[in-house]
N, CA and C of each residue as an Amber inpcrd file, in Angstrom:
protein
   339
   7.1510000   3.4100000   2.7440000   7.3850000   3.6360000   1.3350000
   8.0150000   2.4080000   0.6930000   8.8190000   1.2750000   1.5650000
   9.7350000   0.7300000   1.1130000   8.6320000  -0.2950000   0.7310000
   7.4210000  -0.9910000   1.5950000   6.6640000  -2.0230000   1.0990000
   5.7060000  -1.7910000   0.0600000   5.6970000  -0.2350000  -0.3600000
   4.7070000   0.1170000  -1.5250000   5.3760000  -0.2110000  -2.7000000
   6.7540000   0.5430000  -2.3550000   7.2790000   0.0360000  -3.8530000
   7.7280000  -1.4050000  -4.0550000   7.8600000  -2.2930000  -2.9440000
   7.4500000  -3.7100000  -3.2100000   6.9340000  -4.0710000  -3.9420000
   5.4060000  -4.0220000  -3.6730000   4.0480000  -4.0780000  -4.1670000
   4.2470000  -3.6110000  -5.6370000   4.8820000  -2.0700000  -5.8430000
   4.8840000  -1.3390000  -7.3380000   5.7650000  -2.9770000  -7.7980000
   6.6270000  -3.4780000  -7.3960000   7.3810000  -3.9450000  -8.4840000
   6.8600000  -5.5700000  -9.0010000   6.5030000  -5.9050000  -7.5650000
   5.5140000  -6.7900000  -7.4010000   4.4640000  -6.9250000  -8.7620000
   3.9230000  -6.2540000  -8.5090000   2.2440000  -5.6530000  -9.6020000
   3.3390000  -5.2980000 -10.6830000   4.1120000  -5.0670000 -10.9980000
   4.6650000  -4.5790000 -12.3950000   4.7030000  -6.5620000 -13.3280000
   5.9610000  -6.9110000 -12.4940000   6.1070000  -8.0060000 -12.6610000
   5.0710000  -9.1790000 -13.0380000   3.9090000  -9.0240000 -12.2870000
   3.0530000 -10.2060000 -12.4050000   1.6900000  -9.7380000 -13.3170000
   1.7100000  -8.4110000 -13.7620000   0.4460000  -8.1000000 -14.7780000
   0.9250000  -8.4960000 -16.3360000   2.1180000  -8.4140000 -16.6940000
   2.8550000  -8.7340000 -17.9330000   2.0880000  -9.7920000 -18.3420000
   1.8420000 -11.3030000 -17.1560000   1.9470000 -12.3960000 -17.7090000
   0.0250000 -12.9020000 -17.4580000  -0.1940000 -11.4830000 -17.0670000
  -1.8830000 -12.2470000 -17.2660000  -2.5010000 -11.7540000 -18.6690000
  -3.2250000 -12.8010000 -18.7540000  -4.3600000 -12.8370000 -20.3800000
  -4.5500000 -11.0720000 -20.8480000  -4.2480000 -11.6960000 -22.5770000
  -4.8540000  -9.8100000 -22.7580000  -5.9000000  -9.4980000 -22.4700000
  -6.9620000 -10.1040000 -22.1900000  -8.2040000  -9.7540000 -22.0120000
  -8.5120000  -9.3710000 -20.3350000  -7.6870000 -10.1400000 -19.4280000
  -7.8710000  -9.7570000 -18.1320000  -6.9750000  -8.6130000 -17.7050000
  -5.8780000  -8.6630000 -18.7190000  -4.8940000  -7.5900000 -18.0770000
  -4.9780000  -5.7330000 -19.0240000  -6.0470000  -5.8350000 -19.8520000
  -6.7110000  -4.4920000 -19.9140000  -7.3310000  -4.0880000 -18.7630000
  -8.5900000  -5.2800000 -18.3290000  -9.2980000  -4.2930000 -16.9440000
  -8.4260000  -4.4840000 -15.9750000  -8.2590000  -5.3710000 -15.3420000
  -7.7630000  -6.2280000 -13.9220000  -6.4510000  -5.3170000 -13.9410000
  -5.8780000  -5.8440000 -14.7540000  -4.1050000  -5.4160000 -14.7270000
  -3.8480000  -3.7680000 -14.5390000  -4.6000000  -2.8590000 -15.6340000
  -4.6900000  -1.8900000 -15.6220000  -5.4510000  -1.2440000 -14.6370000
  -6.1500000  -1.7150000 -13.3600000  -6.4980000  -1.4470000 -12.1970000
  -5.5280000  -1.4700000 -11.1570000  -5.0140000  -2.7680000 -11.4800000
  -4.2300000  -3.3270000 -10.3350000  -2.5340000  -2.4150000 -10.0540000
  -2.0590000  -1.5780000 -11.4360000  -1.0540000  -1.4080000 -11.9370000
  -1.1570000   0.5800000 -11.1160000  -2.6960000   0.8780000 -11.3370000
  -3.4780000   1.9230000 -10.6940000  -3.6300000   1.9330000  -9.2920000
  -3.8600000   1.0820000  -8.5040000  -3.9170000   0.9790000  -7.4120000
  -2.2100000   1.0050000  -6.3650000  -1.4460000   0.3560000  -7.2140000
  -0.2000000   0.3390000  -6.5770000   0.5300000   1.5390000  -7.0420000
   0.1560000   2.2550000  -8.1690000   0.8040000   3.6270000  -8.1200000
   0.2620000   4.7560000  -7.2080000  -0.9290000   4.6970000  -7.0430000
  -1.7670000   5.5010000  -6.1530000  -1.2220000   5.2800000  -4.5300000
  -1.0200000   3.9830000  -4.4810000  -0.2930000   3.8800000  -3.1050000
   0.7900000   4.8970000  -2.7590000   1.3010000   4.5660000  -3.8890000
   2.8670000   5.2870000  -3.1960000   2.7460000   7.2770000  -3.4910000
   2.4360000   6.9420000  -3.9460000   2.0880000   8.2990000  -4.0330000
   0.8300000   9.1310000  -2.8500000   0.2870000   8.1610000  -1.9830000
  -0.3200000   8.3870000  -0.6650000   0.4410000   8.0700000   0.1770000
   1.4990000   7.6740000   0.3100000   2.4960000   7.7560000   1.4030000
   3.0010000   8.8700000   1.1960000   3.6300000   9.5310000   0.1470000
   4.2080000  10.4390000   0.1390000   3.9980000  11.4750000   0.8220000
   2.0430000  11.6630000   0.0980000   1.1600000  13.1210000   1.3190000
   1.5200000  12.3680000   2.7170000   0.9440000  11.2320000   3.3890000
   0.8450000  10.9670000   4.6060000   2.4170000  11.3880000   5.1570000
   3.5850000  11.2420000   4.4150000   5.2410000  11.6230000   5.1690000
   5.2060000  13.1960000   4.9560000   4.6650000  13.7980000   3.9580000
   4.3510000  15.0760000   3.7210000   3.7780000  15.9070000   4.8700000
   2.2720000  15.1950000   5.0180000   1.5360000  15.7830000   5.9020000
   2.1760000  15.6000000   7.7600000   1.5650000  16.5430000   8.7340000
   2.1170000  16.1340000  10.2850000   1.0070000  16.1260000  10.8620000
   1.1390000  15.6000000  11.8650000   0.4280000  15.0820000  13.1890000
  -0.8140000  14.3670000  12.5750000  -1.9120000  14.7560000  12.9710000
  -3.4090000  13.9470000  12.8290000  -3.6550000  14.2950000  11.2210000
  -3.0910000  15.1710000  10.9560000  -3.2310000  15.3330000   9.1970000
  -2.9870000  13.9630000   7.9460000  -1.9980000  13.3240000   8.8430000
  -1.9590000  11.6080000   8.3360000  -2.9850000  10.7490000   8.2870000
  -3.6440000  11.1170000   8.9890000  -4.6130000   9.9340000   9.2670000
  -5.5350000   9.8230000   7.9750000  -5.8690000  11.0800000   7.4710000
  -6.6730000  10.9580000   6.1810000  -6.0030000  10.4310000   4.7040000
  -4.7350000  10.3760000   4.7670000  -4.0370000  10.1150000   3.9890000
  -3.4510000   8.6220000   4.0720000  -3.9290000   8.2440000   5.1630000
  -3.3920000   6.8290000   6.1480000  -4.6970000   6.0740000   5.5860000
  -5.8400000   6.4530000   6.1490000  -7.1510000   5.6860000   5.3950000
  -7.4470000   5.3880000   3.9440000  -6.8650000   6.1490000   3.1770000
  -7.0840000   6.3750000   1.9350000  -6.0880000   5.0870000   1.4100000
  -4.9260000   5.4770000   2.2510000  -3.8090000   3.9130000   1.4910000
  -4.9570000   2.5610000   2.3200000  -5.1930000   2.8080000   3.1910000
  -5.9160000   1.5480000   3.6560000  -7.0360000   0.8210000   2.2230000
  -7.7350000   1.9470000   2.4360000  -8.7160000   2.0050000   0.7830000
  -8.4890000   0.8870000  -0.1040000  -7.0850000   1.8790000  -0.4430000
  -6.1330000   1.1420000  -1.7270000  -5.9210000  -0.1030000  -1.3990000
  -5.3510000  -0.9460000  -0.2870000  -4.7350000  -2.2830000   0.4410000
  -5.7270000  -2.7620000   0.1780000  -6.7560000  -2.5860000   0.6600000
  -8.4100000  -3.5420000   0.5230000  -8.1090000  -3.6090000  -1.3420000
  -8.6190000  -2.4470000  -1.8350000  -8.9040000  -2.6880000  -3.0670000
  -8.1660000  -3.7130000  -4.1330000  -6.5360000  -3.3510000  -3.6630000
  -5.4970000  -4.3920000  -4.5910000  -5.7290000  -5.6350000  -4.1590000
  -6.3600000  -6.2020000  -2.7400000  -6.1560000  -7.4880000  -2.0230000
  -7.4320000  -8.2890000  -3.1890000  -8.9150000  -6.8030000  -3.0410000
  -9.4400000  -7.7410000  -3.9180000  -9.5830000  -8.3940000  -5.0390000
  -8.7510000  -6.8770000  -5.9700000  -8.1540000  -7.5660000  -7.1190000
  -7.6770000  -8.6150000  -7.2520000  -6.9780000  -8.5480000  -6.5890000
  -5.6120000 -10.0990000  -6.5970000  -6.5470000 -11.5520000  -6.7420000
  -7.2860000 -10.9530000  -5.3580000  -8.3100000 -12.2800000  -4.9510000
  -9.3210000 -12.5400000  -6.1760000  -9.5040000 -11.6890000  -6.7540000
 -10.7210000 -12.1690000  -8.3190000  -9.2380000 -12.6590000  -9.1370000
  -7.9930000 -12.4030000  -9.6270000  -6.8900000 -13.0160000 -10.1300000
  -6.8850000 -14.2130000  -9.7460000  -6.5620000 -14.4570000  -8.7160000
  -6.2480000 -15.9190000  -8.2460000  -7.4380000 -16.8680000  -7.9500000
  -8.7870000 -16.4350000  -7.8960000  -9.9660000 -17.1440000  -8.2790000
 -10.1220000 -17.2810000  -9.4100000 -10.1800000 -16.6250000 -10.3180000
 -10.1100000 -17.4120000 -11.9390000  -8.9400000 -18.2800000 -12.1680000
  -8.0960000 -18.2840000 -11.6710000  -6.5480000 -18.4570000 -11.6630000
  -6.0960000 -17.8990000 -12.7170000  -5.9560000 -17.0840000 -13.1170000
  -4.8520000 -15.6210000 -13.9300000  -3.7950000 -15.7150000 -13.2470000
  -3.8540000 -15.6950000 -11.8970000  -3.1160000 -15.4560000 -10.9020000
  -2.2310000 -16.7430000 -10.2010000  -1.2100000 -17.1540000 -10.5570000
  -0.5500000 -18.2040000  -9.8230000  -1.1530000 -18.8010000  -8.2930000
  -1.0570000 -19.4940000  -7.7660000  -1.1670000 -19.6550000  -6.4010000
   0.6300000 -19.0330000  -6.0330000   1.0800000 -19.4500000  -6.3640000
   3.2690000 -18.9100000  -5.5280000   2.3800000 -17.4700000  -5.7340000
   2.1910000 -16.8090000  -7.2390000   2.1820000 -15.2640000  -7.3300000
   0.8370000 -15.0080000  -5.9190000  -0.1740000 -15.3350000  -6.0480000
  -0.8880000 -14.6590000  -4.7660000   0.0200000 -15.0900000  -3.3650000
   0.2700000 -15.8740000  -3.3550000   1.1930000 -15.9960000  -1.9690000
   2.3140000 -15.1760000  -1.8340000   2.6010000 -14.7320000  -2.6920000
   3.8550000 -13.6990000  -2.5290000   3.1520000 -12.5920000  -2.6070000
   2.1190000 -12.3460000  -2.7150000   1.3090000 -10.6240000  -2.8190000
   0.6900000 -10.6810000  -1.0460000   0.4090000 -11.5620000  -0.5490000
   0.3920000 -11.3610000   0.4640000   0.6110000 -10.9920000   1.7060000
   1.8190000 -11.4120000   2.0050000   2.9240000 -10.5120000   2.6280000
   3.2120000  -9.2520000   2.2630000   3.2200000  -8.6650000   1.3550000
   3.3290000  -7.2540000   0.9140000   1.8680000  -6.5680000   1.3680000
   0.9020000  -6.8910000   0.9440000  -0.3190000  -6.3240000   1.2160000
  -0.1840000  -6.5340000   2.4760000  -0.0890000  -7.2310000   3.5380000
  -0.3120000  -7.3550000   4.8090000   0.4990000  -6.1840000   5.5200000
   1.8400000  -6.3440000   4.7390000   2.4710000  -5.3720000   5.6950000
   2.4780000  -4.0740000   5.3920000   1.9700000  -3.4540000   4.0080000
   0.9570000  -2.3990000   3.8280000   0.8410000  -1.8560000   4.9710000
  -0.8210000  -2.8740000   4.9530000  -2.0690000  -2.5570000   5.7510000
  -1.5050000  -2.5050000   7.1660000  -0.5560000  -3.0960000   7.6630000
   0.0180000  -3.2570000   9.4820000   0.5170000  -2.0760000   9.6210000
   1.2590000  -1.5520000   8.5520000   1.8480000  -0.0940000   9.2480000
   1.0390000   1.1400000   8.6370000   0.2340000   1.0970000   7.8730000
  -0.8490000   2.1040000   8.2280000  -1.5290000   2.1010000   9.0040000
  -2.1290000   0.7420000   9.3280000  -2.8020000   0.7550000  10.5790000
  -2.2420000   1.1600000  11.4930000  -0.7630000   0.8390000  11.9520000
  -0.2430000   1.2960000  12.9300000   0.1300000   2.8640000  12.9570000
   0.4350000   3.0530000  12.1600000   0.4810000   4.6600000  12.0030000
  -0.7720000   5.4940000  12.0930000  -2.1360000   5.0860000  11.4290000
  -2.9260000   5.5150000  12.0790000  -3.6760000   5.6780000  13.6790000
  -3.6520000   4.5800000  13.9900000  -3.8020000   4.4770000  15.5560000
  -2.2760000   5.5860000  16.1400000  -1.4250000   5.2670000  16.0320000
  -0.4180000   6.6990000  16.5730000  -0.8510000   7.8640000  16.4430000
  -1.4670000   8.2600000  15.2890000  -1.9060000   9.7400000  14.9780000
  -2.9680000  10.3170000  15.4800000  -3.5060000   9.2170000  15.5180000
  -5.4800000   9.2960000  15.8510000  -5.6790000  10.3100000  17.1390000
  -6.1380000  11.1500000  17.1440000  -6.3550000  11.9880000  18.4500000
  -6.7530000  11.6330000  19.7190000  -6.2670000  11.8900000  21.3020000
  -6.5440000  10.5810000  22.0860000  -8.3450000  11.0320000  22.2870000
  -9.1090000  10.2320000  22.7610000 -10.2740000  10.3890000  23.3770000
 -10.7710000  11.5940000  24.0130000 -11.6820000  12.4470000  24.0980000
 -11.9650000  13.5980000  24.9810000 -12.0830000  13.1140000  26.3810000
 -11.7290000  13.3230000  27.7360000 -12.0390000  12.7830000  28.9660000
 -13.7170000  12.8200000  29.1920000 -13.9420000  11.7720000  29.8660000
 -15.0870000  11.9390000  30.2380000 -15.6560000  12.9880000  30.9320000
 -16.5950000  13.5800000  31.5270000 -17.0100000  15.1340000  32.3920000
 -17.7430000  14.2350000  33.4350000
């Protein structure tokens, strides 16, 4: 929860200062995507056992989706090079502990017969 709302404050901070024209679509996606996060951790701490995992993929979803945002930001350059370098680390460590939390949850293998 603690690296989503990173990210929330993160994405709060750095949509202010992009173009009005990019920060209707882009911004107002990007601003969407990091609220949706945290609010999918919540079900995934909500939910127990393998019931996470669907709620675990879904933030994964989201991680991809904000990374690509960012990445069309910082290819036009809207986007600082410092500001994408500092979104990085946040998105990464996202995506590491869902991933890791998913693989924990994931049901083990059926044995072979």
């Amino acid at each position: 929860y603690r690296a989503t709302s990173e990210f929330n404050l993160f994405v709060g901070a750095r949509v202010v200062h992009l173009p009005r024209h990019v920060k209707e679509v882009y911004g107002r996606l990007l601003v969407q995507e990091a609220l949706c996060m945290q609010v999918v951790v919540r079900h995934a701490n909500i939910a127990r056992g393998a019931d996470k995992i669907v709620h675990l993929e879904q933030l994964l979803d989201l991680v991809e989706s904000s990374r690509s945002i960012l990445r069309t930001l910082w290819h036009h350059r809207w986007l600082s090079h410092a500001a994408w370098g500092e979104s990085l680390p946040l998105i990464v460590s996202i995506g590491k502990q869902a991933t890791a939390l998913r693989n924990h949850f994931a049901p083990e293998p059926a044995p072979a017969a």
